[in-house]
C-alpha positions, 0 to 999 in steps of 0.5 A, spaced: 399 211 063 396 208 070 395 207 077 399 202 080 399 199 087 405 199 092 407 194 097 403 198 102 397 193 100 401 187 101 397 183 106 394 188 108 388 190 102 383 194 106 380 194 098 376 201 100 380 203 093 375 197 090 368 200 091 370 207 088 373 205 081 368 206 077 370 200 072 372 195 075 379 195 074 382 192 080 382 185 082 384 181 087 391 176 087 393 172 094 396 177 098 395 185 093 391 187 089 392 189 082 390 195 077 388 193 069 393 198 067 388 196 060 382 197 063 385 204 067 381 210 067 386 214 070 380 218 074 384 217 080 377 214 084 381 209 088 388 213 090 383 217 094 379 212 097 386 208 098 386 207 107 394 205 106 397 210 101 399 204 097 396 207 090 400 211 085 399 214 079 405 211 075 410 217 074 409 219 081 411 212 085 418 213 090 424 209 087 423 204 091 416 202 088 418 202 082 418 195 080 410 194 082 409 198 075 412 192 071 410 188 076 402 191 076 401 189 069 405 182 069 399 180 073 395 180 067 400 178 062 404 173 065 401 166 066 400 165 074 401 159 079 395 154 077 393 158 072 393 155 064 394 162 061 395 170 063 388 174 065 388 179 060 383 184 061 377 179 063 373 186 062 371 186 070 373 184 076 367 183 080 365 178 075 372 174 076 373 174 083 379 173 087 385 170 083 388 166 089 395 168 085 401 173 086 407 175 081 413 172 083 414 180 086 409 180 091 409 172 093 416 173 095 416 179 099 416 177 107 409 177 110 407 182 113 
């Protein structure tokens, strides 16, 4: 089990949700953020600090947000635009950094 971020935070990542995950689980794509569904605590820290409403616990997301479950953990499993191979679980994202790349989900979603 994880939490997942909606498309509430497309475009929008106030990133209050960042600072309070106390394993660094949440990392920084082109337009969204993304949670680690590895690397997940479940302390749900950062659906409370979340300024937008875009974070859920994966068993309570609407209907129409259910495609960022899949989506969420695709962007550590799939090899993204102009990257050479899938994130995986870098072990934290602070020391990543922003990625700079979507899933094909959030990238093709109209801008906000």
């Amino acid at each position: 089990m994880t939490y997942v971020i909606s498309s509430a935070c497309v475009d929008v990542m106030h990133k209050s949700c960042v600072p309070e995950c106390p394993v660094d689980c949440i990392y920084e794509g082109a337009r969204s953020l993304y949670i680690n569904p590895d690397e997940c605590v479940d302390c749900g820290a950062c659906k409370l600090a979340c300024e937008e409403g875009a974070i859920y616990f994966e068993t309570d997301l609407p209907d129409d947000e259910r495609g960022h479950l899949a989506d969420n953990a695709a962007f550590f499993t799939e090899v993204l635009p102009g990257r050479d191979a899938p994130l995986g679980s870098p072990g934290g994202a602070a020391k990543l950094g922003a990625v700079g790349a979507d899933t094909p989900l959030v990238a093709g979603m109209p801008p906000r």
